[in-house]
N, C-alpha and C positions, 0 to 999 in steps of 0.2 A: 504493500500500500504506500509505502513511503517513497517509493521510485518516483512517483507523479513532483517529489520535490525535488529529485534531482539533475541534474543537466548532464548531457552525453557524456561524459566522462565519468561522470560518479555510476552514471546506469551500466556502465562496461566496467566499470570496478567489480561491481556487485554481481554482475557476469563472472567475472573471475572468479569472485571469493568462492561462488555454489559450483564453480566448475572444479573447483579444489575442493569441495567439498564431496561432491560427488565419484573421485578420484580414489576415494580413500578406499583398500580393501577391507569389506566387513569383516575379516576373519581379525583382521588388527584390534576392531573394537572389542570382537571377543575376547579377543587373550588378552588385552587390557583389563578388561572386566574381573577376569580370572587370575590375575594377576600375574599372567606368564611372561608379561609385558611389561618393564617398569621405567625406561624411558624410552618411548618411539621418536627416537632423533631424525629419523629419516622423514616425518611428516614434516618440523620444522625448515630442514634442508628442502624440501621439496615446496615449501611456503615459499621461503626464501627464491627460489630457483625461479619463481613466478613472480618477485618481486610485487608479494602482496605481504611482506611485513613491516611495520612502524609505518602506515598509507602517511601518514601527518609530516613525517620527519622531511626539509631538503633533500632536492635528491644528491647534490655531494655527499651524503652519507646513506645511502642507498635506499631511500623515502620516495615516497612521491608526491612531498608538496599536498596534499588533500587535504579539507575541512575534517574536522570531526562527524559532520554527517554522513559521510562518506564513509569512514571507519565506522560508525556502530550500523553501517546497514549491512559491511561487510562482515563482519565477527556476528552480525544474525545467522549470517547463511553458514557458518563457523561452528556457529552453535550447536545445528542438528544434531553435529556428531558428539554432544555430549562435554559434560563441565572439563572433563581432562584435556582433550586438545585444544575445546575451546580457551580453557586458561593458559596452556602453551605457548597458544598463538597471539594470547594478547601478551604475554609477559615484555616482548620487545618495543610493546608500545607503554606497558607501567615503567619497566626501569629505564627504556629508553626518554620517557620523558622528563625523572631528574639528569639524566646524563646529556639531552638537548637543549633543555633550559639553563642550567647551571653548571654543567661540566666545562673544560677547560676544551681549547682546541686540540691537545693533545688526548685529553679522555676522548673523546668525540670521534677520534679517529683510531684509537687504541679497543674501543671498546663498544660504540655505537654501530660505526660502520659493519666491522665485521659482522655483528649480531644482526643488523639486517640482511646481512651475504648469507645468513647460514654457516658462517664459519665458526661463530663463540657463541655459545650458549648461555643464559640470565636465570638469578632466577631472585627475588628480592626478597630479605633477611628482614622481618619486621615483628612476625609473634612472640613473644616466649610465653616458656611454664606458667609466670607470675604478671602475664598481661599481654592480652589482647586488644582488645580495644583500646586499654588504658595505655595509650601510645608513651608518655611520659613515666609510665608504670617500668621503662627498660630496666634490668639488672645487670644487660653486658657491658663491658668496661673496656676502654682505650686509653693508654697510658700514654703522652709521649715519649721518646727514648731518641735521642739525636733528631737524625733527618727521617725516623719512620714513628709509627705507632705500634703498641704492643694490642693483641685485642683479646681477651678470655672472656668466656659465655656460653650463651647456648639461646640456638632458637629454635623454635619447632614448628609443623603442620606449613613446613617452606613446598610450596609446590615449586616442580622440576630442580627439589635437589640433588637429585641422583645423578641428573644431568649435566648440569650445569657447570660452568669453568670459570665465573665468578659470579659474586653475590653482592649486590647492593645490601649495604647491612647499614642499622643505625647502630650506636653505640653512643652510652654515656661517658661524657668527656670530661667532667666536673662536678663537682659540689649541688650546684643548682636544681632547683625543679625543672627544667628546659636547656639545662646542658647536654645537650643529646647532637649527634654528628653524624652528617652520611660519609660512607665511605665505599670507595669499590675495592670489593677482597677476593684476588683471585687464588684458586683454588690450590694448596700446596696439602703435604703431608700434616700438616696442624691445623688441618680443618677435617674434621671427623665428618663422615655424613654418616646417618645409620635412619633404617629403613623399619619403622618398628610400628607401624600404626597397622591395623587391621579393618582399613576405613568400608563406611557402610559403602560408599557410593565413589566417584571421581577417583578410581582406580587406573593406575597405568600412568598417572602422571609425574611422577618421581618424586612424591609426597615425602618429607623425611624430616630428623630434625639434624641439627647443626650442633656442634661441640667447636668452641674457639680455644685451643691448647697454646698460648705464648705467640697467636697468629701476626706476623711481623707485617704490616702496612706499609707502604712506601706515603710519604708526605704529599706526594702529589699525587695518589689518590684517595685524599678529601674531597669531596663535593661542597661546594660553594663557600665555606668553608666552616673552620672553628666553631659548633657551639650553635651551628643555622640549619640544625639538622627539621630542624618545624619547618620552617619555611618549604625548606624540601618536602617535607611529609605532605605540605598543604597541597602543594601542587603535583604530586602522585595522588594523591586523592579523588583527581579527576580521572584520568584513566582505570585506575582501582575498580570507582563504582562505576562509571561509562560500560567499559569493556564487561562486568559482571551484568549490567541488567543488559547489556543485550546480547552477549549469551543464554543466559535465561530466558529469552523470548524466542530464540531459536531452538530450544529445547523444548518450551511450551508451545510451539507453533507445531515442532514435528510431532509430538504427542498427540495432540490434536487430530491433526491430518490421518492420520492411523485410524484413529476413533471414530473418525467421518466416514472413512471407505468402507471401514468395519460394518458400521449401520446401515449401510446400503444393500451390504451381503448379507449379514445375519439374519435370519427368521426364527420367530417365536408366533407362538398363538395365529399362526396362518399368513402374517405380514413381517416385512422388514422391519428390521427395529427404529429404523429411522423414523417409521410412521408414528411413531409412540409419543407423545411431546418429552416422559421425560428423560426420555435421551435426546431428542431434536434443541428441548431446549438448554440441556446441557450443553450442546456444542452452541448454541446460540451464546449464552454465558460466556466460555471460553473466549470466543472468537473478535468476540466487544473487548472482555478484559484486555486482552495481547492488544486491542486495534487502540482503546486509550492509550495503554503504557508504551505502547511504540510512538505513541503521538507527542507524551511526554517527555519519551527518551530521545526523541529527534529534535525539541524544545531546548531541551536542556544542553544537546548538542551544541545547538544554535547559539547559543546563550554562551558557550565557553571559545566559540570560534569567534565571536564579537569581543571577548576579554582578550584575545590571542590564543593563536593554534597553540604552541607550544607553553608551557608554563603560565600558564590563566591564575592556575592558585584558586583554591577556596579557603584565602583568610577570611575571617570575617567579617560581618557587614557587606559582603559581596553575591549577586542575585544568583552567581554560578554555585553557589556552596547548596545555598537552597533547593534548588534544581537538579542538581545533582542526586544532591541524596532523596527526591521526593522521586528521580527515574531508576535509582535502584533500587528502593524499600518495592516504588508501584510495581516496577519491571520483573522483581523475582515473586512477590507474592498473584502477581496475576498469573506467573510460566506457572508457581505451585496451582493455583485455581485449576488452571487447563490440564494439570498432569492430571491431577487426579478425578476430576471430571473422564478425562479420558481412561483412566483405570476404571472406572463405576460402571463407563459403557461399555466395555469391554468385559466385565462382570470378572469370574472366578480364572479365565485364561488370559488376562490383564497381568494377571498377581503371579506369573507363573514368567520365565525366560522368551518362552514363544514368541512376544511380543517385546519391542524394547522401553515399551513404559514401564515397568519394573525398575529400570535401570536409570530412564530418566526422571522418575521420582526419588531415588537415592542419591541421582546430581544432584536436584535442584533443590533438597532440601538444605543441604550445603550454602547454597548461594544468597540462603534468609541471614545466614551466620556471619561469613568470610568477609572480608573489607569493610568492616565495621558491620555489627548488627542488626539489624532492623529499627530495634529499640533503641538503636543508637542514631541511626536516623532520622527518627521521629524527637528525639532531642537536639537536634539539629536544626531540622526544618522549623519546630515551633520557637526555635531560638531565632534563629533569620526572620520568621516570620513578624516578633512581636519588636526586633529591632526594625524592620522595616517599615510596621506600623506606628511606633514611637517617633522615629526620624520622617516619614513622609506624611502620615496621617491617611484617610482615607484614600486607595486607586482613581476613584470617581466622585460622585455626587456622594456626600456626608448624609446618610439617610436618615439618621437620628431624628433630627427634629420634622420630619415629618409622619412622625405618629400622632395621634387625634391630641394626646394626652401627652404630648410632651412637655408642654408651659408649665407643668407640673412639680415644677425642680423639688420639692419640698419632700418628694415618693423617692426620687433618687439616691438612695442610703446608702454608703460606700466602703460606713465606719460601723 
């Protein structure tokens, strides 16, 4: 639906992306599933190979220049195949956006480029044991020591660690509540990866947690620098939740579509089950849900390509911070609506492998969690919300005083 806003270019992007999508052998997604697969490097290589990774980045560092609309309609058709490649496939557009906004010209070409070539693999160091969400909650530590840093810690539920040859990681660098630092840490013998989770769902993507043993930094791979590690955080923010809700919509779209063809074939009680409204209107549900939150998430697009393609930022007080997180709370809670709409229509051999909604409700539940909460969201947005109401006052016409009874100040009790 969202092609009708884009222009030749962006409509042959999106070309692309489902032609890559469609590329993929399903026997990959199996063994992923099954965990015989635990990092499919050759899809990224072959993303790359298409020159459909980082769409937003210049193209001197192997980009093509594209709006953010462009990218979440591309990572839709991405999505079908599920939260694991689809997070793959965005990871070069998460860490490639502190490394385009704020990296040095030497980062940029040491570590952006090639990760658009398919030559270096990403994968970004942000969870630990002792905090999630609570981004300032970090426990890992960077010392300085001459011209490098020392770094010991640990993080966990890193997708594509298994993979990966380095790691955007933050790390506390001070005293302070907000002394916290990006840094890029490539992969040596003092970075433990281990593979230890037994995840319900998003299998195959080199999920793992990180161990930092005495990990030596070189000083010029700081990002932006000393102590600016928020800043950074603010502006990975946007790709985070971007690239999440519209995966998730690509995952509640193919759901879906299953569920439709399904109701066409199936017979019960002498008719197709499509005839029945409430399966008919269960896909009706769905089909709204995914068409607002596509509508929002293409908004909110819009909204960060007006602040600048690259590092837009959601500090606050800013209308992209807003937006953002109202298209990823909407974007995964509507894929969750559509999945399991589509499992109910599908009845008892939904719940079963036959069918890959099984599998796409064990991604997407994921997707309510990972880059910030849901909950965490909605703390978000009614905070944007009540600042933007404070600082601007009413969008339009002040409606207040036009109720019957408004001259009535003395009814207005506040205390």
């Amino acid at each position: 639906m969202i092609e009708v806003l884009l222009d030749d270019a962006g409509r042959t992007v999106v070309a692309e992306a489902r032609d890559l999508a469609r590329s993929v052998d399903p026997d990959l997604l199996r063994r992923m599933d099954a965990d015989e697969v635990r990092y499919p490097k050759e899809f990224v290589v072959e993303a790359a190979r298409r020159n459909l990774l980082g769409l937003r980045f210049p193209r001197e560092h192997g980009g093509r220049a594209l709006p953010w609309t462009v990218e979440v309609a591309a990572i839709e058709e991405v999505g079908v195949l599920g939260a694991s490649l689809g997070c793959l496939y965005s990871l070069p557009s998460i860490v490639g956006e502190g490394i385009a906004a704020f990296g040095t010209a030497d980062q940029k070409e040491r570590f952006l480029a090639p990760t658009l070539q398919g030559r270096r693999f990403c994968a970004e160091a942000l969870t630990e044991p002792r905090g999630g969400s609570d981004f300032f909650g970090a426990a890992t530590r960077a010392r300085a020591e001459g011209d490098h840093f020392v770094l010991d810690g640990q993080k966990r539920f890193i997708v594509g660690a298994e993979g990966a040859d380095f790691f955007f990681v933050y790390a506390r660098t001070g005293d302070g509540p907000r002394d916290i630092t990006a840094f890029l840490v490539e992969r040596d013998d003092t970075v433990q990866v281990e593979s230890l989770y037994n995840l319900m769902g998003t299998r195959g993507g080199g999920t793992g947690r990180l161990r930092f043993r005495g990990t030596r930094v070189p000083a010029s791979n700081v990002v932006l620098g000393l102590n600016r590690g928020a800043e950074v955080f603010n502006a990975m923010m946007v790709p985070e939740r971007l690239t999440s809700a519209a995966g998730a919509m690509g995952m509640g779209r193919a759901a879906i579509e299953v569920a439709a063809r399904y109701s066409t074939r199936r017979r019960a009680f002498g008719k197709t089950i499509r005839s029945f409204e409430a399966v008919s209107f269960k896909v009706a549900d769905a089909v709204a849900a995914l068409d607002a939150a596509r509508s929002l998430v293409h908004v909110a697009a819009r909204t960060a390509d007006a602040a600048g393609t690259v590092g837009a930022g959601i500090a606050e007080g800013t209308r992209v911070r807003r937006l953002v997180s109202e298209a990823k709370k909407t974007a995964t809670e509507a894929a969750w609506l559509a999945i399991n709409h589509a499992m109910q229509i599908l009845g008892g051999i939904g719940y079963t492998d036959v069918y890959p909604v099984e599998r796409f409700l064990r991604d997407t539940r994921l997707a309510l969690i990972w880059t910030g909460t849901n909950e965490v969201m909605d703390l978000l947005i009614q905070h944007e919300y009540y600042r933007e109401l404070a600082e601007s006052g009413p969008a339009g016409r002040d409606v207040e005083p036009d109720a019957r009874g408004a001259a009535a100040t003395d009814e207005k009790v506040f205390d």
